[in-house]
C-alpha positions in Angstrom: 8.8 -18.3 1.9 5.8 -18.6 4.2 4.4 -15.2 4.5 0.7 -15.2 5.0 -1.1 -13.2 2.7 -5.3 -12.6 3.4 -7.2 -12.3 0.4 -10.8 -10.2 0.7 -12.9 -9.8 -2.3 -16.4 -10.9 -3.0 -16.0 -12.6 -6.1 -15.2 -16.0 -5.8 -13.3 -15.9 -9.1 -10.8 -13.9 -8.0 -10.0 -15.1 -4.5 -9.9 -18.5 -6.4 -7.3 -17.5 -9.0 -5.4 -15.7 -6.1 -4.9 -18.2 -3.9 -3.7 -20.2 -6.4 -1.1 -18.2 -7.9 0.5 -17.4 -4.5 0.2 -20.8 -3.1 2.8 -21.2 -6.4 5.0 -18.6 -5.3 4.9 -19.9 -1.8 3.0 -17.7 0.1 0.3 -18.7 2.9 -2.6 -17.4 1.4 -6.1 -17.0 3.3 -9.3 -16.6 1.6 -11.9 -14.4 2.6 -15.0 -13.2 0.6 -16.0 -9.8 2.0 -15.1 -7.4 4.5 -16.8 -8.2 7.7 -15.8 -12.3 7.0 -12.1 -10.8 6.7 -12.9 -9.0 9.7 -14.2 -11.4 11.7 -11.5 -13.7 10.7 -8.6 -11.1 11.7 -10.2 -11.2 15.5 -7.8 -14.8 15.6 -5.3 -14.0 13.0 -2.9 -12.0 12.0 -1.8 -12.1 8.3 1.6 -10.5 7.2 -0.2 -8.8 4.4 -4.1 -8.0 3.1 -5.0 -7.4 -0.1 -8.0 -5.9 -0.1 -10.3 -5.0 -3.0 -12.6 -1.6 -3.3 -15.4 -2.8 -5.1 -17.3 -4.7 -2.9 -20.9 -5.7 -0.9 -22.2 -4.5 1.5 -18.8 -3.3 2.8 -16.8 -1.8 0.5 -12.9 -1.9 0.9 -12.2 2.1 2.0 -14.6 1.1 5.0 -13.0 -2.3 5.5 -9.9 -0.5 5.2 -10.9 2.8 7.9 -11.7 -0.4 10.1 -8.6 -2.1 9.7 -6.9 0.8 10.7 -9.4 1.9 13.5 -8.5 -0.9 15.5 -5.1 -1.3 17.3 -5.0 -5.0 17.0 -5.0 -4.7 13.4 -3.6 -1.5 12.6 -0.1 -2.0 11.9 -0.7 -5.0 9.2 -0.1 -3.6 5.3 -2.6 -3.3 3.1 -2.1 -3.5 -0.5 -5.4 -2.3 -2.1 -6.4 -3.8 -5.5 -9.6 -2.9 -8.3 -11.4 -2.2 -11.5 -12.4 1.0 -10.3 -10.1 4.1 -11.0 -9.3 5.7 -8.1 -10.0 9.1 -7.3 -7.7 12.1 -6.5 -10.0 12.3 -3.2 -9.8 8.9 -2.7 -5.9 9.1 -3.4 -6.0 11.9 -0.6 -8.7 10.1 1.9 -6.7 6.7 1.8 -2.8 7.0 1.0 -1.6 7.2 4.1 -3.3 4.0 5.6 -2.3 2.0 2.2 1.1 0.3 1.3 0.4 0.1 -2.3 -2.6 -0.1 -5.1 -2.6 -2.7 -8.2 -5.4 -2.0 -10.9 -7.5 -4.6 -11.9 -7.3 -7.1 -14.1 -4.6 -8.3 -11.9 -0.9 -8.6 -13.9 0.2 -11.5 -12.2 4.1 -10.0 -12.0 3.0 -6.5 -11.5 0.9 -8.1 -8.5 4.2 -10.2 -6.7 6.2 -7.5 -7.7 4.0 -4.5 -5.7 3.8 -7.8 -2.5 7.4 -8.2 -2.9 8.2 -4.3 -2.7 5.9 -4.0 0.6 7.9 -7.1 2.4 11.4 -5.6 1.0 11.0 -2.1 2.0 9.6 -2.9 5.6 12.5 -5.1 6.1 15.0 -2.6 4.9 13.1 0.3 7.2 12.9 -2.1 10.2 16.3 -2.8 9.7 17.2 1.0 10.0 15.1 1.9 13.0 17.2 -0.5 14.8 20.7 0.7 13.5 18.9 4.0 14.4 17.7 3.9 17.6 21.0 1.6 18.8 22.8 4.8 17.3 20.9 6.9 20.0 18.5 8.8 16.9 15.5 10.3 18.4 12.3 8.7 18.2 10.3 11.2 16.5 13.2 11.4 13.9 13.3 7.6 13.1 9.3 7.3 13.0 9.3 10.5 10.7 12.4 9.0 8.2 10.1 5.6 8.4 7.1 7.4 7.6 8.1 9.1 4.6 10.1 5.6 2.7 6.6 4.3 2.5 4.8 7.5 1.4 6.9 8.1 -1.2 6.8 5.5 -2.8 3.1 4.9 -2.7 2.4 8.3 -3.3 4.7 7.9 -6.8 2.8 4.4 -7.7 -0.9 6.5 -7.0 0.3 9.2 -8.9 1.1 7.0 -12.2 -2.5 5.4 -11.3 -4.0 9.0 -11.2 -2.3 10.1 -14.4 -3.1 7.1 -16.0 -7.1 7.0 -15.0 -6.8 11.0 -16.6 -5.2 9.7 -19.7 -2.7 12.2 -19.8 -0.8 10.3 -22.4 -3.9 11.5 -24.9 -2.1 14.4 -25.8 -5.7 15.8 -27.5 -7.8 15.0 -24.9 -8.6 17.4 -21.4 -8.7 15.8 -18.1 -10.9 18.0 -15.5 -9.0 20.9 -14.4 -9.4 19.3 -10.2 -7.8 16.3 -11.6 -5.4 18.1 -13.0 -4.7 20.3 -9.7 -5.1 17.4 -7.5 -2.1 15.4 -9.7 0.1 18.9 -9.3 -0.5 18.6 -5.5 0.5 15.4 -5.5 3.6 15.7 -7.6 4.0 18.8 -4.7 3.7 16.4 -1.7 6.5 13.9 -3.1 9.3 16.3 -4.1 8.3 18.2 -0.9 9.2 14.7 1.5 11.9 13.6 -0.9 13.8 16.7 0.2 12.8 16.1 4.0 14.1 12.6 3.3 17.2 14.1 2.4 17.6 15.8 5.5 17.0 12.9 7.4 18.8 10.6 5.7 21.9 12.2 6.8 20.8 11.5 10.7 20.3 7.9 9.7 22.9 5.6 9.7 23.7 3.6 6.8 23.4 -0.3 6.8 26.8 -2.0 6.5 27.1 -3.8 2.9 26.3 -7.9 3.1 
């Protein structure tokens, strides 16, 4: 495994104890201690993954990310957002789409490989099936919107848990806000509403052979 990985966070700490655990696991990881140093640095390279923290100086990580994503050079590579901060159903709205997962802080080692390992698995599987797809004469628009929705799903699902969870809805006694509440029903909406469009599309896409 040699993926490159590009850490961005201002506390030295952290990067630190990052790199560290995924030089063990045999990643390529690259340290960076803000956004415009990751920034600057992605002008001459190109990382397989970023993991990007929120809560940081001057440039916080929603503005590193809009950046990221504002520029077609850098655009396409996934971001895996990480923080101590509980994220907000406006944030949750704001940022979902440009984000391939979010892993709360402190950092769970596992949970941490296991959200990198869920990114790199599902863009392999969905690269996989644009090919089969567009060898099988699908349309375009079809095979970007079938793409489109694996990875929304499924970060919409792990925001939704994080939502829940930062509302304490396992209290039973206690009352989250009632636009907390509404914006986790709109949520919960959004996914059954493109798991049943996934359906349909699933049917035009043709199914992998088995290894």
């Amino acid at each position: 495994m040699d993926d490159t990985i590009l850490i961005v966070d201002d506390s030295p700490y952290i990067v630190d104890g990052l790199v560290a655990l995924l030089k063990r696991k045999g990643f390529n990881p690259i340290a960076t201690h803000g956004g415009d140093e990751a920034l600057a640095l992605l002008a001459t390279t190109k990382p397989d993954l970023i993991l990007l923290d929120i809560m940081m100086e001057p440039m916080d990580g929603w503005e590193t990310l809009d950046r990221l994503k504002a520029s077609p050079e850098t655009k396409d590579i996934p971001v895996l957002m990480f923080s101590a901060k509980k994220i907000t159903p406006e944030e949750t709205q704001q940022h979902a789409i440009n984000i391939e997962d979010f892993v709360s802080k402190p950092v769970n080692p596992a949970q941490l490989l296991d959200a990198i390992q869920r990114i790199f698995t599902r863009r392999s599987d969905v690269k996989a099936e644009k090919q089969g797809a567009e060898a099988a004469g699908v349309e375009s628009g079809i095979i970007d919107e079938y793409a489109a929705l694996r990875k929304s799903i499924e970060v919409d699902k792990n925001l939704l848990c994080v939502l829940k969870k930062a509302c304490d809805m396992s209290n039973v006694g206690r009352d989250a806000p009632a636009e907390d509440l509404a914006a986790i029903r709109k949520l919960e909406e959004k996914i059954q509403a493109d798991e049943v469009r996934l359906k349909e599309l699933s049917g035009k896409i043709p199914t992998s052979p088995a290894p």
